[in-house]
N, C-alpha and C positions, 0 to 999 in steps of 0.2 A: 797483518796488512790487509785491507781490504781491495776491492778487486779493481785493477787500473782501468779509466776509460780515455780513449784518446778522440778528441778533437777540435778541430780548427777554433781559433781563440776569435774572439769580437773583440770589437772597442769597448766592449765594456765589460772587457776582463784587463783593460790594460792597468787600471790601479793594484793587479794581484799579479799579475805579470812582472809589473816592476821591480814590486815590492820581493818576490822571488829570483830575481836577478839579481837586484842589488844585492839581496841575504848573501845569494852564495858566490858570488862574482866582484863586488865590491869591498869586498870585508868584513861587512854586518855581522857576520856568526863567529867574526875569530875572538871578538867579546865574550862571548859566549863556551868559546873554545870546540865549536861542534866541528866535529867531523866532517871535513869536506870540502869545509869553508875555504875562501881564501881572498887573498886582495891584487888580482889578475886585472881588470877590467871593469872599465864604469860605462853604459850606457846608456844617455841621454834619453830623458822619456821623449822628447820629439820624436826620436828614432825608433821607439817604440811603437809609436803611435805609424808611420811609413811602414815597419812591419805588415802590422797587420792589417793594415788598408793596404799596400800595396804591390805586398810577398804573400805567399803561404807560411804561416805562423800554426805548427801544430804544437797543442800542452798536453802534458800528459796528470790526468787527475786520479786521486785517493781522496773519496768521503769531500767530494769537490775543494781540495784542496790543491793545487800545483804540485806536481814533483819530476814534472820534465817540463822541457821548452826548445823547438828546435826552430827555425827560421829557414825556407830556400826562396832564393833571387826567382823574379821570372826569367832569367837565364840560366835555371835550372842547376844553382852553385848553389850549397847548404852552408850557408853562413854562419848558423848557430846551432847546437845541440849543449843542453845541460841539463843533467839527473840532481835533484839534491842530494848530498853526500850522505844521506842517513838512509837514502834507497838505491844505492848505486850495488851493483852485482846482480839484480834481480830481472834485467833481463828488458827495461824501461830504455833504456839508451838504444839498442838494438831495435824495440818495439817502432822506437822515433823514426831511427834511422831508414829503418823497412818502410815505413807506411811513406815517409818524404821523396824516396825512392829516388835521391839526386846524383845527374849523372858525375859533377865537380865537387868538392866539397874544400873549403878552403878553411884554414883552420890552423891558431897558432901551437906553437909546440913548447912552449916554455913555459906552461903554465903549472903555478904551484900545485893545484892539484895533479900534475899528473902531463904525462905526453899521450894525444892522444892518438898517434900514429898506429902501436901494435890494433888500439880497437878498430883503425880502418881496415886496417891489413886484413885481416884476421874476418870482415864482414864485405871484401871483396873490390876493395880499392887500390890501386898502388899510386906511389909518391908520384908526380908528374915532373918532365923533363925543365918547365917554369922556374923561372929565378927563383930564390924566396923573395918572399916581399917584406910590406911594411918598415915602418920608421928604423925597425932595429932587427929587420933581415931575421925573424924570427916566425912566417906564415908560410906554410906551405900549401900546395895544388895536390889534389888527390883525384885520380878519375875513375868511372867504373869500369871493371878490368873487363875485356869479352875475348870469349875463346880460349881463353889460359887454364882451362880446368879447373874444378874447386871455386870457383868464383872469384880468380884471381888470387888467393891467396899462397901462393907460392912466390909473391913479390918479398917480403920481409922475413928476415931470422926468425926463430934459430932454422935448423936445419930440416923441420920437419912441421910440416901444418899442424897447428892445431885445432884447425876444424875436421882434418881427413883424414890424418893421421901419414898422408903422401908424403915421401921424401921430395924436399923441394931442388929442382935443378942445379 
């Protein structure tokens, strides 16, 4: 793998933007049968384009190819974070997460790839007191934790952090 660089996307990355969204979030790659893939969510290129006019939209690139993509509100909620499945463990999800630095992060949990709660947890957010939302009460509220030691990560199981190795209360 060659070496990740991250940043802020233009408009005129929104035709490679998409086209990597759709891949791993629409279904594109289950054809294909890649790794990762899955049929969660469709994103509207208009809504693409409000991104990044008018959020921060950071991508994360390989040999200027896309292999992350995260989105936060100017209300400082990170609406969007995705790795593609054939780069995902290497540490690009966290990369995103770090440099977006959001204090909310909203994010649904039913998704075929994966929930992605334990990765909040685990990077210093806990679940928030918020309904769920959405149509099918499937979106959760994540806030950044302060003061809780470890960086909040003593909100979620099992019994012992795995970033500190602290037994959690």
């Amino acid at each position: 793998m060659g070496q990740v660089k991250y940043r802020l996307a233009a408009e005129s990355d929104l035709p490679a933007i998409i086209a990597f969204v759709d891949f791993w979030l629409a279904g594109r790659g289950l054809a294909d049968q890649v790794s990762g893939s899955a049929h969660d969510y469709f994103v509207p290129a208009g809504r693409h384009l409000k991104y990044v006019t008018k959020y921060v939209t950071l991508i994360a690139l390989v040999e200027n190819c896309i292999v992350g993509w995260s989105v936060k509100t100017h209300k400082d909620v990170l609406i969007h974070l995705l790795v593609a499945g054939t780069f995902r463990h290497r540490g690009i999800g966290s990369a995103l997460l770090e440099r977006m630095d959001p204090q909310h992060i909203r994010s649904k949990m039913d998704q075929a790839a994966g929930n992605p709660a334990e990765f909040y947890a685990d990077r210093g957010y806990v679940k928030s007191s918020t309904p769920l939302q959405g149509k099918n009460q499937n979106i959760e509220m994540f806030t950044k934790a302060r003061d809780l030691g470890c960086s909040g990560c003593h909100a979620a199981a099992p019994s012992t952090c795995s970033r500190c190795a602290k037994a959690r209360p």
